[in-house]
C-alpha positions as semicolon CSV with decimal commas, in nm:
position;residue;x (nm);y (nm);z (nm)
1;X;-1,061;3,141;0,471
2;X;-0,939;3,140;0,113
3;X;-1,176;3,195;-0,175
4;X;-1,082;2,891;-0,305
5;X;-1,173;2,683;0,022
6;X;-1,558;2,874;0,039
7;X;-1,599;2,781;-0,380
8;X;-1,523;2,446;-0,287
9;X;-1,724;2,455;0,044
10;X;-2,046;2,538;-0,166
11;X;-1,888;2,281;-0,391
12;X;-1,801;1,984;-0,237
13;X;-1,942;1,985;0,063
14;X;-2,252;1,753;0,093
15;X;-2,506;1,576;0,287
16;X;-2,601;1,171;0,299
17;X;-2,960;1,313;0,189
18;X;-2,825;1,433;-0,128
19;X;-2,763;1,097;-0,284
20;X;-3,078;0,861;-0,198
21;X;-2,977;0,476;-0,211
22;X;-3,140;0,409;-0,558
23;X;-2,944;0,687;-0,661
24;X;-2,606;0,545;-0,544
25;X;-2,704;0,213;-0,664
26;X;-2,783;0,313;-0,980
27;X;-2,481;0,478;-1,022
28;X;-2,309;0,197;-0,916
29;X;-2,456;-0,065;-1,192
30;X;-2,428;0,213;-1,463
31;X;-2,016;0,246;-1,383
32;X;-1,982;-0,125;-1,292
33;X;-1,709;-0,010;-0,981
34;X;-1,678;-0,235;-0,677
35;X;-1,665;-0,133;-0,352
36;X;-1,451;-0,293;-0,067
37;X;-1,540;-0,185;0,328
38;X;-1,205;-0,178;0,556
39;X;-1,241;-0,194;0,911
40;X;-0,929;-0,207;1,111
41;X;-0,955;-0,373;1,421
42;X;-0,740;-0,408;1,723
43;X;-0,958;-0,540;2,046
44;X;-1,261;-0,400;1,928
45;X;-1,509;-0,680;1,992
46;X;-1,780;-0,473;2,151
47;X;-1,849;-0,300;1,884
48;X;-1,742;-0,443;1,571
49;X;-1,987;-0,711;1,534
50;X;-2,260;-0,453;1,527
51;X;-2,076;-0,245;1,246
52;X;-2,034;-0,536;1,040
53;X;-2,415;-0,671;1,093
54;X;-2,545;-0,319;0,965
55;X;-2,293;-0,286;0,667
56;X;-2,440;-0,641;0,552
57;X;-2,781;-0,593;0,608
58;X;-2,848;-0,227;0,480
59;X;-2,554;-0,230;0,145
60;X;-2,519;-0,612;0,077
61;X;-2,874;-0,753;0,151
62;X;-3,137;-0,485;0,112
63;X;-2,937;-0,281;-0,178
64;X;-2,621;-0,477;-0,346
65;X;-2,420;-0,187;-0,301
66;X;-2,134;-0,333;-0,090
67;X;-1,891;-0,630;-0,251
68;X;-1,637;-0,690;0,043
69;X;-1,656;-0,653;0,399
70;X;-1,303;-0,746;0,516
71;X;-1,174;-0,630;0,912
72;X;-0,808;-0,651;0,932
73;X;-0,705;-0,771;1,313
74;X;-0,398;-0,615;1,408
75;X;-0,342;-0,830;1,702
76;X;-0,633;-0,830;1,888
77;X;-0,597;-1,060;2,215
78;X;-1,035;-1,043;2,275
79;X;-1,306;-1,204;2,035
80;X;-1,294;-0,944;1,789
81;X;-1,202;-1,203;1,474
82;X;-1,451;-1,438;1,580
83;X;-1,709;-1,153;1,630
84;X;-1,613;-0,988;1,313
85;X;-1,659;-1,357;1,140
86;X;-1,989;-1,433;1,325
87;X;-2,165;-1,138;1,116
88;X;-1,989;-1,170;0,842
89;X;-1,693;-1,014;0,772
90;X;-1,363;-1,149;0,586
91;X;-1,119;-1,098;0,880
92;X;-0,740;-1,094;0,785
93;X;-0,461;-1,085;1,033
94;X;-0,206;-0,803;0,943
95;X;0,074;-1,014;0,997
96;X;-0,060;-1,252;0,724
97;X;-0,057;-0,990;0,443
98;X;0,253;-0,912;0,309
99;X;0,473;-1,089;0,575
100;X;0,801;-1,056;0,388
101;X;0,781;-0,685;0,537
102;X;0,771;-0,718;0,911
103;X;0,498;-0,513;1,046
104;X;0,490;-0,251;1,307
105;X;0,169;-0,140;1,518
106;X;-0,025;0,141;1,378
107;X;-0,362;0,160;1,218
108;X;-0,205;0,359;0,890
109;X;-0,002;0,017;0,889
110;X;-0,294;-0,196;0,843
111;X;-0,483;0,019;0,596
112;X;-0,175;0,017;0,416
113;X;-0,181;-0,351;0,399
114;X;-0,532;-0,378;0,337
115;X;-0,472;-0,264;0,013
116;X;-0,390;-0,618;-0,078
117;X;-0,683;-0,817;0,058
118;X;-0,904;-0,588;-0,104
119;X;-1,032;-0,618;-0,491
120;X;-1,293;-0,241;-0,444
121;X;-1,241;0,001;-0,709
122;X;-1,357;0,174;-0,433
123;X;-1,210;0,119;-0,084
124;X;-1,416;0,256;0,191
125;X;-1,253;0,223;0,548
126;X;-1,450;0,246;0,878
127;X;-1,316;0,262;1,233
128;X;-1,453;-0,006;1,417
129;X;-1,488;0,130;1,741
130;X;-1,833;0,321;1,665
131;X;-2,140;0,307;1,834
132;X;-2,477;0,332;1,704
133;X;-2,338;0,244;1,350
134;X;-2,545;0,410;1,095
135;X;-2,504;0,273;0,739
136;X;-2,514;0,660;0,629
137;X;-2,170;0,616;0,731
138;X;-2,070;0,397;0,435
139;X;-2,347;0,546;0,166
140;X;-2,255;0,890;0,272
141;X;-1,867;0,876;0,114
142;X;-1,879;0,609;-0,164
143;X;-2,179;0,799;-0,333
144;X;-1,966;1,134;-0,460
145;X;-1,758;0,865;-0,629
146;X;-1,972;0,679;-0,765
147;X;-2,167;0,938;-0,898
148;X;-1,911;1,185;-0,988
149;X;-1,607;1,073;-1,197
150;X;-1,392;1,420;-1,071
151;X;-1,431;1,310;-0,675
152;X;-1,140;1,067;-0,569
153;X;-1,189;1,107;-0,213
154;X;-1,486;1,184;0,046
155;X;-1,431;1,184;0,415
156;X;-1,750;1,144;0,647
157;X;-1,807;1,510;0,867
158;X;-2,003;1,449;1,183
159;X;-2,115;1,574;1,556
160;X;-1,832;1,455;1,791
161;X;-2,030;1,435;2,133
162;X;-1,793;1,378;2,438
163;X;-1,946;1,347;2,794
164;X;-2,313;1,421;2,673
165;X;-2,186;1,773;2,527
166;X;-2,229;1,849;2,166
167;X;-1,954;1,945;1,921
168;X;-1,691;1,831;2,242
169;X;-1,544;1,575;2,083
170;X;-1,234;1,582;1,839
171;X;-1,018;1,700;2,063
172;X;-0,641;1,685;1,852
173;X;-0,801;1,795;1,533
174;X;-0,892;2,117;1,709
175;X;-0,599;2,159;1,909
176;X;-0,329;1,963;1,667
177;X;-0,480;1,877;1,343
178;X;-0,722;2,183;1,224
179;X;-0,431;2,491;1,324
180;X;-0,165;2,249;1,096
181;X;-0,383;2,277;0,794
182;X;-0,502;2,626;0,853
183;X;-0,093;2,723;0,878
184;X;0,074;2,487;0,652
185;X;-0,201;2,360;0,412
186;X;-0,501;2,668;0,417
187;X;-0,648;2,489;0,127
188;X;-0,761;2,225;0,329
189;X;-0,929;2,419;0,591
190;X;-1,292;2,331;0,501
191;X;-1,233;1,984;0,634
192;X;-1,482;2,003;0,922
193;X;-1,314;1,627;1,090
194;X;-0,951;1,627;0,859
195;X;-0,841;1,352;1,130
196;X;-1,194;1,074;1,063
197;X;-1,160;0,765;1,044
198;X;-1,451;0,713;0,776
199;X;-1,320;0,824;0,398
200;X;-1,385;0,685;0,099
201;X;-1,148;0,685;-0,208
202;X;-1,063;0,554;-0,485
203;X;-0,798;0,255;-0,573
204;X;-0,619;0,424;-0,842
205;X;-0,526;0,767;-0,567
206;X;-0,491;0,494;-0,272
207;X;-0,225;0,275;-0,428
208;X;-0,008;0,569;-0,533
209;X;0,020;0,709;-0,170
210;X;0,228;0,689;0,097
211;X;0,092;0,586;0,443
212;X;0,195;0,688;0,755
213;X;0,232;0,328;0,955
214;X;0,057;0,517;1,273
215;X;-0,180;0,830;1,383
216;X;-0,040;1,060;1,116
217;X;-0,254;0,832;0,859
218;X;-0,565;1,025;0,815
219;X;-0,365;1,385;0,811
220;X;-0,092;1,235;0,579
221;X;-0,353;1,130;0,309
222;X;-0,523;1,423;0,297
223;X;-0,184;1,653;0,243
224;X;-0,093;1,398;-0,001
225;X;-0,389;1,361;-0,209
226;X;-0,444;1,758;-0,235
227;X;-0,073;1,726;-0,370
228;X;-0,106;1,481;-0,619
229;X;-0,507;1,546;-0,710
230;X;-0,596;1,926;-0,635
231;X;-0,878;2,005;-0,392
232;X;-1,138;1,987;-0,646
233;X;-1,096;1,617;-0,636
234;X;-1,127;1,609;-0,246
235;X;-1,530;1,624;-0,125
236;X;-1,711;1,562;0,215
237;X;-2,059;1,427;0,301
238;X;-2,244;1,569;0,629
239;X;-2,353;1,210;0,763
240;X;-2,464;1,289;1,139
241;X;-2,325;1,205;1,458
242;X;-2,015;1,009;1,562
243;X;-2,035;0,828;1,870
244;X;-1,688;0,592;1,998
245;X;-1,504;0,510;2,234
246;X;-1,283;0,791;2,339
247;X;-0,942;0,787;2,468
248;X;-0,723;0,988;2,768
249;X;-0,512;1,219;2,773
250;X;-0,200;1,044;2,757
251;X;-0,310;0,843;2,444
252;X;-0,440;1,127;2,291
253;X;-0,109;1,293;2,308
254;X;0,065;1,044;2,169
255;X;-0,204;1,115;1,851
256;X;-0,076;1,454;1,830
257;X;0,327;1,397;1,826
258;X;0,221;1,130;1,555
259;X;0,029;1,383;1,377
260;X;0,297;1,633;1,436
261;X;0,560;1,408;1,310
262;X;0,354;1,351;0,968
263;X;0,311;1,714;0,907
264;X;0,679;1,792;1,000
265;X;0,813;1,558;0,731
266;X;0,566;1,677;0,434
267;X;0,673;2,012;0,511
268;X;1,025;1,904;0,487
269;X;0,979;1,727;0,182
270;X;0,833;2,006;-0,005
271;X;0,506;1,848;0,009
272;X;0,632;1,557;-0,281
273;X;0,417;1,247;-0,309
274;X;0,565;1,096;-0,620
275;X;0,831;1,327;-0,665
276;X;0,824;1,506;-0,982
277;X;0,916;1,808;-1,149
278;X;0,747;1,944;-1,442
279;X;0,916;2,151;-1,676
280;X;0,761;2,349;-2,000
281;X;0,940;2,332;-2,339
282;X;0,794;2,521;-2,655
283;X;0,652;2,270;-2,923
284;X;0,449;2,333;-3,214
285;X;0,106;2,445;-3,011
286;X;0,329;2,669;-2,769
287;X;0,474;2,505;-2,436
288;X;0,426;2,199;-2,342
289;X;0,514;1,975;-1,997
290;X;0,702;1,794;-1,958
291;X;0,759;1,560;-1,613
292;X;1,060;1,369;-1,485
293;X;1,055;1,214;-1,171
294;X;1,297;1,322;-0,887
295;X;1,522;1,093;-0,629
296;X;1,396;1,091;-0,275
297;X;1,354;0,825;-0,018
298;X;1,030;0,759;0,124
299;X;0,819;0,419;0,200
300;X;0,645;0,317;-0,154
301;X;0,296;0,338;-0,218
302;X;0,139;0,008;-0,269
303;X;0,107;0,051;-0,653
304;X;0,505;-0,030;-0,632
305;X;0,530;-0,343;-0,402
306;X;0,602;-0,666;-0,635
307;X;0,262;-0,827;-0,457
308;X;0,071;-0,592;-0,529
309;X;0,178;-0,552;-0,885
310;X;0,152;-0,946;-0,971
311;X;-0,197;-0,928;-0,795
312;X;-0,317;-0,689;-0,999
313;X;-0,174;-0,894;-1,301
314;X;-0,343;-1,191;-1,227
């Protein structure tokens, strides 16, 4: 492991216990950010209900730590709206937001789009497939930011149990995800779950990526954001165990080519975001940068789509 990676291990690496509610709240009413909860949905009406109940109870009743709940359906043909209403959610259909650009399946599609249905400084997004919901979940990764200014992102690390067996679970970040970054992207290799669903970050580094429409999302943000933010910006809170529905072999195969795909075009790319090149010329004070951006083609982050812009605006 690099240097680098065990400094920022010791770093920014933490646990939920580390930042006690009245801590996070505090820091909250101090900075005066907002935080939005995502949950994409798609047929998840088991569970999602449950997820939305604790959120509310726990970060909107007990503490006022959570502003928005909001689960985006992405075509659900169960009950999971009307659950996800029941206890209290703001559900959105994904082919209401932004319907001038036709949408495609995906879950990076929806968090994408969720990005305009969503006022958070702070956008936290939550699979909604888990069971046994903790609210540690949610405290855990919006806490680093609000309580350090230099942290623009915090994924959740957990226990994956699968069939009863600890540490099991996870099954493409070990065999797809984790050797990717370890090869391609070594500074990333203290992610202990790179491919979560539960990350924190803020609006300002969401709206100026790109997102993968499908699987590749979590991986994709992660390259991305190290790119455009440095590691030291990048954090992760220990919040316990994970437990969700789990899928089969095919499926999960499908998760890797996905995955595969988003790593093969970021190495491709030269690992751009925004492209830009920086070049030094000698001023006064010695040399100084100076950054021009650089033609490419890639699908715009949501700080350049007209509706989001005139949103933001009004």
């Amino acid at each position: 492991m690099l240097e680098e990676v065990e400094r920022w291990l010791s770093r920014r690496s933490w646990s939920v216990a580390d930042r006690p509610p009245h801590r996070v709240l505090a820091a909250k009413q101090r900075t005066g950010q907002t935080i939005s909860v995502v949950l994409p949905a798609l047929n998840e009406e088991e569970t999602v209900g449950d997820i939305v109940t604790v959120i509310r109870h726990d970060l909107v009743q007990q503490i006022p730590l959570v502003d928005e709940i909001v689960v985006v359906d992405s075509g659900s043909t169960d009950r999971t709206s009307e659950v996800a209403a029941r206890a209290g959610a703001r559900v959105v259909h994904r082919d209401e937001i932004l319907p001038r650009i036709p949408a495609v399946p995906g879950k990076g599609e929806v968090l994408w789009r969720s990005l305009l249905v969503t006022g958070g400084d702070i956008v936290c997004f939550v699979d909604a497939d888990l069971r046994e919901f903790s609210s540690d979940f949610v405290l855990g990764i919006v806490g680093p930011l609000l309580t350090d200014p230099d942290v623009d992102l915090v994924k959740a690390m957990y226990d994956r149990p699968l069939a009863g067996s600890a540490g099991q679970g996870g099954r493409v970040t070990e065999l797809m995800a984790r050797p990717l970054l370890n090869m391609h992207w070594p500074q990333l290799a203290g992610f202990v779950q790179p491919l979560g669903g539960e990350y924190a970050a803020r609006r300002s580094l969401l709206e100026q990526l790109p997102f993968p429409v499908g699987y590749g999302v979590e991986l994709g943000m992660l390259v991305d954001a190290l790119h455009l933010v440095g590691l030291d910006a990048l954090a992760q809170v220990d919040v316990g165990v994970r437990k969700h529905r789990h899928q089969d072999g095919q499926a999960l195969g499908r998760m890797a080519a996905a995955i595969y795909r988003t790593a093969q075009l970021r190495l491709a790319r030269g690992h751009l975001v925004r492209p830009a090149l920086t070049q030094f010329e000698r001023g006064e004070d010695g040399f100084e940068p100076r950054t021009y951006s650089v033609d490419t083609e890639e699908r715009p982050p949501m700080a350049e789509v007209a509706e989001y812009a005139e949103r933001k605006v009004a």
